[in-house]
N, C-alpha and C positions, 0 to 999 in steps of 0.2 A: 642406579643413578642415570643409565642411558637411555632409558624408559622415559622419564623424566624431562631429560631434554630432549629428547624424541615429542614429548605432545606439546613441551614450551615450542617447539620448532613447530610441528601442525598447526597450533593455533595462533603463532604469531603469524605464517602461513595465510593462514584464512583469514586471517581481520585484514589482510593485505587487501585481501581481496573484497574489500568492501567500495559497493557503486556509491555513485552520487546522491545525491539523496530526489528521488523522486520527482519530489512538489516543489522540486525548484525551476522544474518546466513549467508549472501551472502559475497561474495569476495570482498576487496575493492575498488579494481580496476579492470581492461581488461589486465593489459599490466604484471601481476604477478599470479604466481598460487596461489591457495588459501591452507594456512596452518590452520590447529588445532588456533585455538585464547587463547595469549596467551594476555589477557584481555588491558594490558599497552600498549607493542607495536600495539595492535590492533587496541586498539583506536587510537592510532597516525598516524595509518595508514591509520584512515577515516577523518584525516586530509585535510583541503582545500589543499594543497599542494601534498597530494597526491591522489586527487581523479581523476577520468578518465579525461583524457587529450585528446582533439579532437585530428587527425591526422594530421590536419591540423598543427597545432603545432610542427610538429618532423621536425628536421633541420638534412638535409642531404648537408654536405662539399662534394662536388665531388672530391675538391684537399684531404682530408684528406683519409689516407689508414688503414681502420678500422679493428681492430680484432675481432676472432669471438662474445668474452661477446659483445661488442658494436653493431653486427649485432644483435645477439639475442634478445637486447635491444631494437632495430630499428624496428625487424620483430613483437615483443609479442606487443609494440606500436601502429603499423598499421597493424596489420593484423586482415580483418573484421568477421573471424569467429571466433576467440577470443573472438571479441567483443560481438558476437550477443551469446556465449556459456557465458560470464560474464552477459548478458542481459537476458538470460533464468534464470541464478542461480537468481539474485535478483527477478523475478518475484516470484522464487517459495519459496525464503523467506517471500513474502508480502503474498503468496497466503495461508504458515503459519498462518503467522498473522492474516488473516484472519478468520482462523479458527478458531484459539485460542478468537477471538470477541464473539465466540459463548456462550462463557462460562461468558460472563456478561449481565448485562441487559439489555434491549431495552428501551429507554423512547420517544415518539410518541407523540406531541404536533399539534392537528389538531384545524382547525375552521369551521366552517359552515356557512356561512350569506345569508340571504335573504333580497331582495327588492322588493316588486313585488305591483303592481296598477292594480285592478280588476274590474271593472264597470261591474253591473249587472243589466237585465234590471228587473226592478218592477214597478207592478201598479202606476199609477198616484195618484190615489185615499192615497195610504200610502207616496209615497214621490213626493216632486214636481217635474215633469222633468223628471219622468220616468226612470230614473237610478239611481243606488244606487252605490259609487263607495268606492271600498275599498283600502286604503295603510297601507302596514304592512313594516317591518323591523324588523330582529334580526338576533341575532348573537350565535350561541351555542358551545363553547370551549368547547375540550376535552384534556385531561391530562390521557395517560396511560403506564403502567409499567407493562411491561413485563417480567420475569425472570423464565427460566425452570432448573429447578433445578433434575430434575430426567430426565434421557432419555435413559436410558437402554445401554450407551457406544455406541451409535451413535455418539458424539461430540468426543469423549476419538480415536474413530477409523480414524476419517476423521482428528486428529491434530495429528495422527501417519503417516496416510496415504499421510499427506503435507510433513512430517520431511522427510519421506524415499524419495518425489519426491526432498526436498532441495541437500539430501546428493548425489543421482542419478544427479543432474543436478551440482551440484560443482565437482565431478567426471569426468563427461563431459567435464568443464570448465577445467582441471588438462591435462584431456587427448588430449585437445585441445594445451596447455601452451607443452607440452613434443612433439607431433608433429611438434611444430612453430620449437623448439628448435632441435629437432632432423634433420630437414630439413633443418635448417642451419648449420650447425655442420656438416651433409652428406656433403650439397655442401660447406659449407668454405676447407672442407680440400681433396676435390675431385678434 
């Protein structure tokens, strides 16, 4: 029974110990710049309805005569450097997260087994038949916990060192979103 509550206590333990979720540093989507999260709307914004929309999806009316918000709309949608500057920001939220992993335990559940038939030759005289053949089997589990608990601000450095690449890379993604926008806006009214 102590066993028992011994791994209900480990693993309530360790779900404690769950981070943030990642991609909530990153931008919601490709086709909007990414704002300060203002936690409500932001969530709502990682809503199935508003998550990234293939290009494939954008409907363009040849008969319809579009203003500029609606082009802007049209271009931050399908335009693929957007996308791949929204695809950098998320990567370097997860690569976050990653970092922040460091800061809990490792638990490493290994096995080892063997099978092996050996035949050796020996005198006649000790066994009949001149070979003595051996079969073994087994199995050796390991269960180990790993947790570094002191590291001199090597972890502290490399989950600063991701933040500054998140904020560097949605910057990116902003300067990319004012580009799309400024290039249509030059040519809608040129």
């Amino acid at each position: 029974m102590s066993r028992a509550r011994a791994i209900v206590l480990a693993a309530t333990f360790l779900c404690g110990c769950a981070a943030r979720e990642p991609l909530s540093m990153a931008p919601p989507s490709p086709d909007r710049p990414w704002r300060a999260p203002d936690l409500p709307k932001y969530s709502a914004a990682l809503s199935d309805s508003e998550r990234a929309r293939p290009s494939s999806q954008v409907r363009v009316d040849p008969q319809t005569k579009y203003g500029p918000n609606e082009l802007i709309d049209l271009a931050q949608r399908t335009n693929p450097e957007t996308r791949m500057a929204w695809e950098r920001a998320r990567q370097a939220a997860i690569a976050t997260g990653l970092a922040e992993g460091t800061y809990y335990p490792t638990l490493v559940a290994a096995a080892t087994g063997v099978v092996a038939h050996a035949p050796a030759p020996i005198p006649t005289t000790v066994v009949p038949g001149g070979v003595f053949k051996a079969d073994t089997q087994f199995v050796i589990p390991a269960l180990s916990l790993e947790w570094v608990l002191l590291d001199f601000g090597r972890r502290g450095a490399l989950v600063d060192a991701t933040q500054a690449q998140v904020i560097e890379a949605i910057a990116g993604f902003n300067g990319k979103q004012q580009q799309v926008v400024f290039a249509v806006t030059r040519d809608f009214y040129s």
